[in-house]
C-alpha positions in Angstrom: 80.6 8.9 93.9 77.3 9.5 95.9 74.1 8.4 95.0 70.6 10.5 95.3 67.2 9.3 95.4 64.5 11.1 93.6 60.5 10.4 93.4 59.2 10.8 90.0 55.3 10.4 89.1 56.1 9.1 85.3 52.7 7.9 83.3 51.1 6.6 86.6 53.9 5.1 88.6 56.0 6.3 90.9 59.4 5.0 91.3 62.2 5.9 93.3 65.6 6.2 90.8 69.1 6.2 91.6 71.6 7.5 88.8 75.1 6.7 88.8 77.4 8.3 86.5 80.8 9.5 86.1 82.1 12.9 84.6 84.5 15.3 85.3 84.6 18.7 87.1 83.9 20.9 84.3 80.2 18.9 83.7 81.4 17.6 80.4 80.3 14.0 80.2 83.3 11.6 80.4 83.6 8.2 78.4 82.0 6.3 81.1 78.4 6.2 80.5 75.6 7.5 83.0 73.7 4.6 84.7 70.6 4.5 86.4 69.6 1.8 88.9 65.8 1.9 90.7 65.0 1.4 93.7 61.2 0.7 93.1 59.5 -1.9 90.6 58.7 -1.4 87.3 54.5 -2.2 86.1 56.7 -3.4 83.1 60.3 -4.0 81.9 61.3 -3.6 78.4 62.9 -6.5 76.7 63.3 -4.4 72.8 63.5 -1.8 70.9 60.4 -3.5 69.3 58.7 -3.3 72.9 59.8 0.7 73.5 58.5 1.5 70.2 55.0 -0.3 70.7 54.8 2.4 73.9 55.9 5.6 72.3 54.4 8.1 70.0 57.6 9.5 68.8 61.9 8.2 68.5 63.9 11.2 68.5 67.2 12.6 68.9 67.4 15.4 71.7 69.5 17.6 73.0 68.9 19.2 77.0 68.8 23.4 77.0 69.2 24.1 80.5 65.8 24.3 81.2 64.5 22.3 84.3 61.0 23.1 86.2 59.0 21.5 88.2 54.9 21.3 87.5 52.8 20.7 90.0 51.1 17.4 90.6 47.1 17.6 91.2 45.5 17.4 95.0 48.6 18.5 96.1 51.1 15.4 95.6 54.9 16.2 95.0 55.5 18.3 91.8 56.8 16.7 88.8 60.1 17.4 87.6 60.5 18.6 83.9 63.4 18.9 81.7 63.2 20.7 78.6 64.4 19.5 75.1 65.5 20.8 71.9 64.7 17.8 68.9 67.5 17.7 66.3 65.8 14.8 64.7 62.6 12.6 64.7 63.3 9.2 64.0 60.1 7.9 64.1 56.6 8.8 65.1 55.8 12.4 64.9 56.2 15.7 67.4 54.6 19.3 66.8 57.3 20.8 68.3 60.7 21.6 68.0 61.0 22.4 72.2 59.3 19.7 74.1 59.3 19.1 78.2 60.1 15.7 79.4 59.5 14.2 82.7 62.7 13.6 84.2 63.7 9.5 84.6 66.0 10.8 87.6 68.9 12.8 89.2 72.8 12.3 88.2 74.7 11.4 91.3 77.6 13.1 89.9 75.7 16.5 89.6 72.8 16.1 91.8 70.9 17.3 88.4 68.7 15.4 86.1 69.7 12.6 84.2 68.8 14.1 81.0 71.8 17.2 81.2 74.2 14.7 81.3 75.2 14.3 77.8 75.0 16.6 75.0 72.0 14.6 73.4 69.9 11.5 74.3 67.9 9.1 71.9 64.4 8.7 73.5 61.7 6.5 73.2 58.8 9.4 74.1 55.4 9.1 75.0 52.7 11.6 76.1 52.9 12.4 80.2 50.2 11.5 81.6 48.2 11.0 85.3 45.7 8.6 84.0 44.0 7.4 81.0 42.5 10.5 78.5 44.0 12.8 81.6 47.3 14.4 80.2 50.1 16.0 82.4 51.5 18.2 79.6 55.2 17.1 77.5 56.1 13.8 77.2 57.9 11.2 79.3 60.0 8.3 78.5 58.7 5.2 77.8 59.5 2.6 80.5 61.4 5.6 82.6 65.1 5.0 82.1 64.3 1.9 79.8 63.6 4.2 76.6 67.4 6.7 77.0 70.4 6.3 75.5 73.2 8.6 75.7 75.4 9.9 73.1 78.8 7.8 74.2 81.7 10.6 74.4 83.5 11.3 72.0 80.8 9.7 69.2 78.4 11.5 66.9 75.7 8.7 66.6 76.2 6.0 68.9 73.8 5.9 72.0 74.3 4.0 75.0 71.8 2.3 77.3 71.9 4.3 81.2 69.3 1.7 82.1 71.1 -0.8 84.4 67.9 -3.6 85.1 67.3 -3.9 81.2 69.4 -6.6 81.3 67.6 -7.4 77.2 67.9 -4.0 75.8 71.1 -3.6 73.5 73.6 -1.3 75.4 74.2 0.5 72.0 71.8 2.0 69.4 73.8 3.6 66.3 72.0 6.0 64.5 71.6 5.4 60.7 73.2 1.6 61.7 70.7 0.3 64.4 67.7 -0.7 62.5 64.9 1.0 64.7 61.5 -0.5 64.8 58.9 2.0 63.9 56.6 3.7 65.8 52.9 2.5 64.8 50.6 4.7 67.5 50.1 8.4 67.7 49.9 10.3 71.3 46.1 10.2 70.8 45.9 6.9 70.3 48.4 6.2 73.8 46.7 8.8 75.9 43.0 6.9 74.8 45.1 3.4 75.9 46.3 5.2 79.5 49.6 4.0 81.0 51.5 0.8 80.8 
């Protein structure tokens, strides 16, 4: 296995991630789970799904296209990269659309791609993307970067496994329509007025 680096601008902080994550040749996801370590500090580190939910404006189910862009980043900084979602279900919170972009939390060591084609569908804790407070970036990004994914476990039609490896508090496994999920009480208005975390 072979790890990458990648520098992500996500809601004001830039981090350095390394994913680890095991799969087989074909790109299928195998049962091991992906896993994503940083290499930076976190402003803040999620201890509950009460905690994610406080941050985001939406919970959803998602599944990855293909799609993967980069935008670029003002002043001339390094672009952005952007993987794009379809939603096959809100769980919380609301969303306007049924294809959203998300900042990516990182690249797959395996694949040298983003995090977020690994599986065939991710629960995510989303809030909007933005560079500062009032100042969005366009799409969403993930609340606390890797802390808000969880990837459907192979093999499994609803349970979700935690890729974050330093939140050591978060439960490695949400079950959908099991896992009670807190709900989400602000709207992206009210998070982009508040700025990032």
């Amino acid at each position: 296995m072979r790890s990458t680096k990648s520098m992500v601008k996500l809601v004001g902080a830039t981090v350095a991630i390394t994913v680890a994550s095991a799969g087989c040749a074909s790109g299928v996801p195998s049962a091991s789970k992906p896993t994503i370590g940083e290499l930076g500090s976190r402003a803040h580190i999620y201890r509950s799904l009460t905690e994610l939910a406080g941050d985001a404006s939406a919970i959803v189910v998602a599944k990855p296209t293909g799609g993967v862009f980069d935008r670029p980043f003002p002043g001339g900084g390094a672009p952005t990269p952007y993987v794009r979602m379809t939603i096959v279900r809100v769980l919380s919170g609301s969303l306007s659309s049924t294809n959203i972009d998300v900042v990516s939390p990182g690249d797959d060591v395996s694949t040298g791609k983003s995090a977020l084609l690994g599986a065939r569908s991710f629960l995510l804790y989303l809030t909007p993307a933005m560079y500062s407070k009032d100042s969005p970036a366009g799409g969403y990004a993930v609340v606390g970067g890797p802390a808000g994914v969880f990837s459907l476990q192979h093999g499994t039609s609803s349970k979700y496994l935690k890729i974050d490896g330093l939140s050591a508090d978060l439960p490695s496994m949400v079950q959908v329509g099991k896992t009670t999920l807190p709900p989400v009480t602000k709207t992206a208005k009210q998070l982009l007025d508040e700025g990032p975390r």
